[in-house]
C-alpha positions in Angstrom: 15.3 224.0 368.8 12.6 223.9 365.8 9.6 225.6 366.3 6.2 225.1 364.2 4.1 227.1 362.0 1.8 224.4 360.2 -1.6 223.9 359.9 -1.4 220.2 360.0 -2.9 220.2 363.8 -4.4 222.1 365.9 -1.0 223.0 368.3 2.5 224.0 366.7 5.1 223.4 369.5 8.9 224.1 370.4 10.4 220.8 369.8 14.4 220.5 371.7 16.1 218.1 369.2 19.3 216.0 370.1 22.2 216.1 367.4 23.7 213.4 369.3 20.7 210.7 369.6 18.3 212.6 366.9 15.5 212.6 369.4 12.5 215.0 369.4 11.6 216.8 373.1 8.5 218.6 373.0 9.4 221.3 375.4 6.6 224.1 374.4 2.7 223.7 373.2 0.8 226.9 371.8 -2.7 227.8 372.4 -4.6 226.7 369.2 -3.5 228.0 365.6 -1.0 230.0 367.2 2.6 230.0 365.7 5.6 229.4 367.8 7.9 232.3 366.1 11.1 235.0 366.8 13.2 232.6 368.5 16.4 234.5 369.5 19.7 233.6 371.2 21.9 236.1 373.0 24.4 236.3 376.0 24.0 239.4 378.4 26.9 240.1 380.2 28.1 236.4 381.4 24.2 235.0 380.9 22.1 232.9 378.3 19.0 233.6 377.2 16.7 232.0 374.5 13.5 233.8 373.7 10.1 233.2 371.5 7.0 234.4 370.6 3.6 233.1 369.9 1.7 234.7 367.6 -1.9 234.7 365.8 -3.4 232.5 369.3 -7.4 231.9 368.4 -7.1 233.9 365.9 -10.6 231.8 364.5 -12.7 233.3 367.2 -14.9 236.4 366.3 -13.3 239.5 368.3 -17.0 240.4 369.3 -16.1 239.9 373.0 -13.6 240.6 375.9 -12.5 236.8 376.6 -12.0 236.2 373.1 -10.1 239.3 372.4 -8.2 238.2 376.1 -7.3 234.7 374.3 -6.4 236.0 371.1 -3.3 238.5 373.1 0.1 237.2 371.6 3.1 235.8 374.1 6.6 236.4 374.8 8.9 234.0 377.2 12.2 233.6 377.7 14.4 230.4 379.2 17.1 232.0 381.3 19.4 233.1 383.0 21.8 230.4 381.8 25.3 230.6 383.1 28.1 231.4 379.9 30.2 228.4 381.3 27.8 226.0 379.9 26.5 227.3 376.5 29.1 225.5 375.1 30.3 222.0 373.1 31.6 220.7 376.5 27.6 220.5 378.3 24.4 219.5 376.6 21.1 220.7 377.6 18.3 218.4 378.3 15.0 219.3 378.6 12.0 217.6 380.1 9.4 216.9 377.2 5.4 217.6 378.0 2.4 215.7 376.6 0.3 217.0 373.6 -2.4 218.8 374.4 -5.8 217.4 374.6 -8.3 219.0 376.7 -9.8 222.4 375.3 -8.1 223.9 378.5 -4.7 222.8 377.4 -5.1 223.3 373.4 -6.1 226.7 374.7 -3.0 227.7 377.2 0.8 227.9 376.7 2.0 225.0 378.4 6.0 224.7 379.0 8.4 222.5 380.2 9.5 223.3 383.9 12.9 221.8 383.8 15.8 222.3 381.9 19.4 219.9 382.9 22.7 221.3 381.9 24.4 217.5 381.6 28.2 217.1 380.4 28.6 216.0 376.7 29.5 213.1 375.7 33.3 213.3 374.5 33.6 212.8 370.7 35.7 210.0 369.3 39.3 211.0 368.6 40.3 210.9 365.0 40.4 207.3 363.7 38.7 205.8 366.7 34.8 204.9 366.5 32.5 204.9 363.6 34.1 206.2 360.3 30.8 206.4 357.8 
């Protein structure tokens, strides 16, 4: 998972990547000039859990009224409960990427990805089998 903090566009994101095809998923948009921060990984009992936070959302607005103050309130989310059994080299998780954001609605809102696949891996090459660069 990589998550922005740039102020290269409007909308840092949670991005899934792929170590296996090195493909980008954007999985998570923040409201405008928020940061996508504090992710954190952690098994309760025999569950997964990942966690995050969005932080500094409109922070360009004056505070001068309730909706702003309203839009500027920070987030925390979580993507669980994930059995044990599969948080390991043997399954992959795929997630279902989301568009950019474009409409002031949507640069404004946290917007997520609804759908998360627990897929079997694909088996590495032996030793001396496959590509050897």
């Amino acid at each position: 998972m990589i998550q922005e903090d740039t102020g290269r566009h409007e909308n840092n994101v949670l991005w899934a990547y792929n170590v296996d095809s090195g493909t980008l998923t954007r999985v998570l948009s923040s409201p405008r000039i928020a940061e996508v921060t504090g992710m954190w990984a952690n098994v309760i009992k025999s569950w997964g859990y990942l966690s995050l936070a969005i932080q500094h959302p409109e922070e360009d607005l004056p505070s001068t009224s309730a909706a702003n103050v309203e839009a500027q309130r920070g987030y925390m989310g979580y993507l669980g409960p994930i059995p044990n059994k599969y948080l390991n080299d043997k399954y992959t998780l795929t997630f279902t990427g989301i568009p950019a954001a474009v409409t002031p609605a949507e640069k404004s809102a946290v917007i997520a990805t609804t759908k998360v696949c627990i897929d079997k891996a694909a088996k590495p090459a032996k030793p001396g089998q496959g590509n050897s660069h």
